[in-house]
N, C-alpha and C positions, 0 to 999 in steps of 0.2 A: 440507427447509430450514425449512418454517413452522414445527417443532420448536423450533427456535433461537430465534425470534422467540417462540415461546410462553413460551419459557423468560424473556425479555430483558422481557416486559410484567411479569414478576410481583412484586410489591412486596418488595425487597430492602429498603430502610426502610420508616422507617411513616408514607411519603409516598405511598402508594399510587401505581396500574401504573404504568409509565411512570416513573419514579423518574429512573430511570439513562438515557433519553433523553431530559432536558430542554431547552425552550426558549431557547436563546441571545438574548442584549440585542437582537440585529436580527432577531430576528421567524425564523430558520431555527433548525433543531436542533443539536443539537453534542452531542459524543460528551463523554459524562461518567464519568472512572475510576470503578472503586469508592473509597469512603473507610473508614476505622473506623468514620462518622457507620453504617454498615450495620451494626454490632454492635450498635448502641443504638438501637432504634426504639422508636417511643413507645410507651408505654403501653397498651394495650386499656381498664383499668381501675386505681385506686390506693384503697390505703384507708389514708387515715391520709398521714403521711410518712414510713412505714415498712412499707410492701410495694405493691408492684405487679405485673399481670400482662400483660406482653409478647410480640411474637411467637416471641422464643426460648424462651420460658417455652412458649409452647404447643408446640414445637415437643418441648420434651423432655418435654412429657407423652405427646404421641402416643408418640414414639418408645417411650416406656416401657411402654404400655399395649401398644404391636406387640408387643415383645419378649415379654412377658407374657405374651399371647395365641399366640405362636408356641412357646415355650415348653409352653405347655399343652395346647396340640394335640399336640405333640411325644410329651408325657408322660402324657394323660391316660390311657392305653390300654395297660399296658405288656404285652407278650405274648414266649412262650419264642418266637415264630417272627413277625420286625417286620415290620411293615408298610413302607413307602414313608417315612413321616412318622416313624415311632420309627426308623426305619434313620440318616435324615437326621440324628436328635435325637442315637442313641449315638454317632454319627461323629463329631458338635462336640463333645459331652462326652469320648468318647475321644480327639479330639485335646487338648483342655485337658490332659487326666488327664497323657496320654503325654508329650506333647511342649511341656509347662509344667509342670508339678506335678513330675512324677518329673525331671523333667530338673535340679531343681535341690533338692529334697527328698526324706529317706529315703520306702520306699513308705509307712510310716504315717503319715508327717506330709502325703506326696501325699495322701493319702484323705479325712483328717480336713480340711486347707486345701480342698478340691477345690470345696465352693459355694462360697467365699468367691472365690476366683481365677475361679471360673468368671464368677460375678455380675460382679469387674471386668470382665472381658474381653470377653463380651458387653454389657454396659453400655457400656464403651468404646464398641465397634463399632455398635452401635446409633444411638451420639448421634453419633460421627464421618460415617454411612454417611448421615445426612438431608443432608450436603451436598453428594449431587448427585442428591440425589433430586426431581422435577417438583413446585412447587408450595414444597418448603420450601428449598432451595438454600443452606444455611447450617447447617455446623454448630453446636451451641451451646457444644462445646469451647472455639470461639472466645474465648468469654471465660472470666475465671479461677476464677468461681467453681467448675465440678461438676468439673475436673482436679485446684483444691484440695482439692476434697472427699474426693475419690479420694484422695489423694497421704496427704493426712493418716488416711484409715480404712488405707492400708497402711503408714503409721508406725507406725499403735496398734497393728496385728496383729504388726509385725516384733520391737516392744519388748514387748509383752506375751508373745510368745513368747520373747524374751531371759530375762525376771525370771524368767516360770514355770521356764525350762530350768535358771538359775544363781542363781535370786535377786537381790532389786536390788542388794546392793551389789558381789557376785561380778559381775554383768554390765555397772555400770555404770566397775566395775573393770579390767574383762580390756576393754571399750572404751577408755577411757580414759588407761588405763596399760599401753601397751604391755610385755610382759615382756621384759625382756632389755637392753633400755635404760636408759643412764645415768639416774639419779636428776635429773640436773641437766636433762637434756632434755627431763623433763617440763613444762618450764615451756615449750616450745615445741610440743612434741608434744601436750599434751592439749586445748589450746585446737584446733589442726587434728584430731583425732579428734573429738571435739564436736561441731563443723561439718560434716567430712564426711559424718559417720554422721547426727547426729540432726536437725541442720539442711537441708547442702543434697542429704539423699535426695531428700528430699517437696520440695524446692524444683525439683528439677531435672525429678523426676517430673510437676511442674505443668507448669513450661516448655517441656518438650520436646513436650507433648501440645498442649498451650495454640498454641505457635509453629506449628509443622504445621499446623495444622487453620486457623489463621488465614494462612498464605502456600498453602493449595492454594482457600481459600476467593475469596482476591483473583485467582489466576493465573487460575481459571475465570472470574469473572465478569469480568476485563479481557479475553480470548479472546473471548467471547459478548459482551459488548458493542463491541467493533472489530468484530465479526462483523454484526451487527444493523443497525452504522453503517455499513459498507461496504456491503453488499447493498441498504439504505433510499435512501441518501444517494447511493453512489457510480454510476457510469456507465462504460461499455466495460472495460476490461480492471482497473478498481477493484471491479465486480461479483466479477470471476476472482480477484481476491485476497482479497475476503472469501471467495469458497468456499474458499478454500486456509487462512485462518485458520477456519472452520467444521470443516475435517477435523483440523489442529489441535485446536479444544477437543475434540471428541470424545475424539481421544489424550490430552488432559490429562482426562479424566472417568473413561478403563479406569484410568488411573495415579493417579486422585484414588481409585478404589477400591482398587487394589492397599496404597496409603499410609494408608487409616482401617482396613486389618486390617492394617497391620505395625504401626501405634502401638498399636492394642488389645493385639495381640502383646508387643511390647515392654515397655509397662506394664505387664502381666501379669507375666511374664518375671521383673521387675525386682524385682516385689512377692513372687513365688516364692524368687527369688537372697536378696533383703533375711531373708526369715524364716526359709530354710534357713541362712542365716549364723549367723543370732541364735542358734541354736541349739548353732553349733560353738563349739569353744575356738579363742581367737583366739590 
């Protein structure tokens, strides 16, 4: 149980520990939800009025430097007969290859995509999986910037694979003007191809990724914090229900990992489906 409590001191804003059990007006504690204000914590440092570095900022450097690093252990050594570490590394790779690449790309276009899909998917995973990790508790998905990121490098790749396949104006064609359709319809149909396709791909790509990672971020730390406040605060059979919400968040923590590898999944998925399209005749 001190688990829990170690978890509940650690600076979710950048008000340091204790953050989320603050002092009430009359001098006792009192149980404070999380807010968005835990998306925006201040600064570490700023230069200018135009950049800063924050705890989520840090957050997705480490993350990125693990990845990096697990990565290259993985790989540095490749041998006909794997090791432990390169067995681990072809498994993740051949799951991407197998069961995202090919599943929605012919095999040559699976091979030739295969870093780029990999990088989202592991990149995903990486910056979703620091939110229930000790010490950083938050992912940086949370906010919209690195899901836009994301959303918009697998636009370039879908349309850039579109022009190379048909040319831009065969591709922005065969999108846009549906074949087969009245002439007159286009004046309703091509404003709604437009949007679906170019616009709300990478919009929804953001949101979907963005939403998730921000409602599994709040459900944990409201869980752990009822948890913190009952066992601190509470007395006789209030003690008994914060362990009953403590076993709770636990279960919300196996399921907050289950959900940072199905969004990685997903967005992956999505950005494979997107550029094996751009490819077909529609």
């Amino acid at each position: 149980m001190g688990s829990i409590l170690g978890v509940m001191n650690l600076p979710f804003v950048g008000n340091g520990p204790g953050a989320l059990l603050a002092t009430s007006e009359d001098g006792g504690s009192g149980m404070h939800m999380p807010t968005l204000d835990e998306l925006y914590p201040a600064p570490f440092w700023t230069i200018g009025d135009w950049f800063e570095f924050n705890r989520l900022d840090l957050i997705r450097v480490v993350a990125t430097i693990g990845l990096v690093v697990l990565i290259w252990l993985g790989a540095r050594r490749i041998r006909l007969v794997p090791g432990r570490g390169q067995s681990t590394f072809e498994l993740a790779m051949g799951f991407v290859h197998k069961q995202i690449c090919q599943a929605a790309m012919p095999p040559a276009m699976a091979r030739r995509y295969l870093p780029f899909i990999a990088t989202i998917f592991f990149g995903v995973l990486a910056l979703n999986i620091t939110g229930i990790l000790p010490f950083f508790n938050v992912s940086s998905n949370g906010l919209v910037a690195v899901p836009m990121i994301l959303a918009v490098c697998a636009w370039i790749a879908f349309v850039a694979q579109g022009i190379r396949a048909h040319g831009l104006g065969h591709y922005l064609a065969d999108n846009l003007f549906p074949k087969g359709a009245p002439k007159v319809m286009y004046l309703l149909l091509t404003p709604i191809e437009f949007l679906s396709t170019f616009v709300l791909r990478p919009v929804t790509l953001t949101v979907r990724l963005m939403a998730n990672m921000i409602a599994g971020h709040f459900l944990l730390t409201a869980f752990f914090v009822m948890t913190s406040y009952l066992l601190i605060e509470g007395g006789g059979l209030i003690k008994g229900l914060g362990v009953l919400t403590a076993a709770a968040s636990f279960a919300f923590v196996i399921f907050e990992i289950f959900i940072a590898g199905l969004q990685a999944f997903i967005f992956a998925i999505l950005t494979s489906v997107y550029i094996g399209l751009a490819k077909e005749e529609h």
